[in-house]
N, C-alpha and C positions, 0 to 999 in steps of 0.2 A: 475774313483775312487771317486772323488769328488760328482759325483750325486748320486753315489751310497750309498755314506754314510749320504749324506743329507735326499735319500728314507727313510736309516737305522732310520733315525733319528725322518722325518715324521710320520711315519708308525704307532708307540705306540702313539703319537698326534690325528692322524684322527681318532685313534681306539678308543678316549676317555681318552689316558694319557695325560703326561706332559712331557714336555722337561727336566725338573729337575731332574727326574730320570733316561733319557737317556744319560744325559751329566755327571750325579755322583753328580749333588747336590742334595739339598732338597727341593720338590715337589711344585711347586709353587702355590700360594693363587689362586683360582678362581675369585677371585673380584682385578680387576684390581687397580695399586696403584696411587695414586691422585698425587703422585711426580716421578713420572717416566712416560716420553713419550713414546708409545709406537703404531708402526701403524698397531700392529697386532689387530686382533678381538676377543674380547670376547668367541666367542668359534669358536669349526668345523664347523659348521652347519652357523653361521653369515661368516664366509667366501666363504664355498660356494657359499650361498648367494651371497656374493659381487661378486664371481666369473662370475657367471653366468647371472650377472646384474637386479638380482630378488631382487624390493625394495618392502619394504610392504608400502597397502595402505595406504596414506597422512592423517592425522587430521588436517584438517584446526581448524582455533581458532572461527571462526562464518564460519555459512551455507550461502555459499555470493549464492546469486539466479543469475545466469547468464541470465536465460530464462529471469526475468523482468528487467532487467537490456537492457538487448539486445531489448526487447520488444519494450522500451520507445526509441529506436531508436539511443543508445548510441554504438560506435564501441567501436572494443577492445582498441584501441587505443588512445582514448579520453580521458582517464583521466589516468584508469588502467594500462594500459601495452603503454605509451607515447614513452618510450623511444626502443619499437621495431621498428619503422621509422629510428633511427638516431644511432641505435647502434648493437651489438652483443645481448646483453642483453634486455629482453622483458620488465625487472622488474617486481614487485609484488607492488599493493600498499598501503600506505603507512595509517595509522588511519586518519592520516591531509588530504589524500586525498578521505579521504573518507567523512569527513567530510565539504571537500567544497561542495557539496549536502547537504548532512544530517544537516549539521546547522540547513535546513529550510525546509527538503523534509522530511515526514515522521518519523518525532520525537517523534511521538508517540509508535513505534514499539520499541518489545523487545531489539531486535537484535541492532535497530539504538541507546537505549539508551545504551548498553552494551559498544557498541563502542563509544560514548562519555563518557562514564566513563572511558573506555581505556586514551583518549586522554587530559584529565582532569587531571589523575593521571600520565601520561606521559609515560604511556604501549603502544608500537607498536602491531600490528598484526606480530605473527610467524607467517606465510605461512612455508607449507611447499611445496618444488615443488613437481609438478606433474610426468613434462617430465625434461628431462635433461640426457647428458653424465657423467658416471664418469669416473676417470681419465683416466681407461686404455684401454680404446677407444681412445684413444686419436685424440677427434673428435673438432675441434672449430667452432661451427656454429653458425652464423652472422643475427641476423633477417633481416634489414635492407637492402641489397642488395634481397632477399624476398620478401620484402613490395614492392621496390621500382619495382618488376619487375612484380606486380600485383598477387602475390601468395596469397590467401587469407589465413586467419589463422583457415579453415574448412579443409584444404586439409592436416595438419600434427595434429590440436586436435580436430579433428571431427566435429562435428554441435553442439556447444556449449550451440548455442541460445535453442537446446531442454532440455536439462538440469540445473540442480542447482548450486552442488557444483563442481569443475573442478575433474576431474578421466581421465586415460589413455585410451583416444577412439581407439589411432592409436598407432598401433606397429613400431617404425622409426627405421627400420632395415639399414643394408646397403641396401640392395634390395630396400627398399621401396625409399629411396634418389637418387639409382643408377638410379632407372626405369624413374623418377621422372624428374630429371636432364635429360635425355634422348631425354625425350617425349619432354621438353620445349626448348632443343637444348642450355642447358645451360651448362656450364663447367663441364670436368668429369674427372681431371686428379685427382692423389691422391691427390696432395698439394692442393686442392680449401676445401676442410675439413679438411686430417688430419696434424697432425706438427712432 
């Protein structure tokens, strides 16, 4: 009975109503209110979305060049992404880190001076991620045990060094982790990912 009337209840929602006039109040504002939490979404269509774990492509804040970056012989892990050796988290970094280069490397470029003006005026880089689980996956993956077991980070975001800006090369399905985990004879029970 209970599902049934929750369907009752969906239904005029997905169809483009509102709950308000399902429940007998009155029809609620389209623009969500600044004082009310709320973890539902903006509309049908951004749910789905979330459902289906379809995120739209990333704007980075600067076009970070991977190719020369990777070129001059620098790993991911050297300044940028430090903390995928020792952790869960790969990180993204940080204007300060960007600027221990750039102090002195290429200060004449647009890009380099954008981001000392970041850093001057005390603006970080938003990154926005690339890859990443959300919640309800409920997936926790660990770079770290990764690194250390000599995974390169070509084999989950594809050949980096040939491109610019970061983009989703690889689709990290479960299959794609399962087969993965498999071949390397490495853990495969549920609990080694999910919680």
């Amino acid at each position: 009975m209970r599902l049934t009337r929750t369907w009752a209840l969906l239904l005029p929602v997905m169809a483009g109503g509102s709950l308000g006039g399902a429940c007998g109040a009155a029809p609620a504002s389209s623009a969500p209110s600044a004082t009310i939490f709320t973890p539902a979404h903006r509309t049908t269509a951004d749910a789905v979305r979330d459902f289906f774990g379809m995120r739209p492509s990333p704007s980075q804040p600067v076009p970070f060049p991977h190719n020369v970056h990777i070129a001059k012989k620098l790993s991911c892990t050297d300044y940028c992404h430090e903390s995928a050796a020792k952790g869960p988290v790969a990180g993204l970094p940080s204007v300060k880190t960007c600027m221990i280069c750039h102090s002195a490397i290429a200060t004449d470029r647009p890009v380099i001076r954008q981001i000392a003006e970041r850093e001057q005026k005390g603006i970080d880089l938003a990154w926005q991620r690339v890859y990443g689980y959300g919640p309800q996956a409920h997936v926790r993956f660990n770079h770290a045990p990764h690194v250390r077991a000599g995974v390169t980070c070509a084999v989950c975001h594809g050949n980096v060094a040939q491109q610019t800006v970061a983009r989703l090369n690889v689709n990290l399905t479960m299959r794609f982790c399962v087969d993965c985990h498999r071949a390397k004879n490495a853990p495969n029970e549920c609990v080694t990912c999910h919680f």
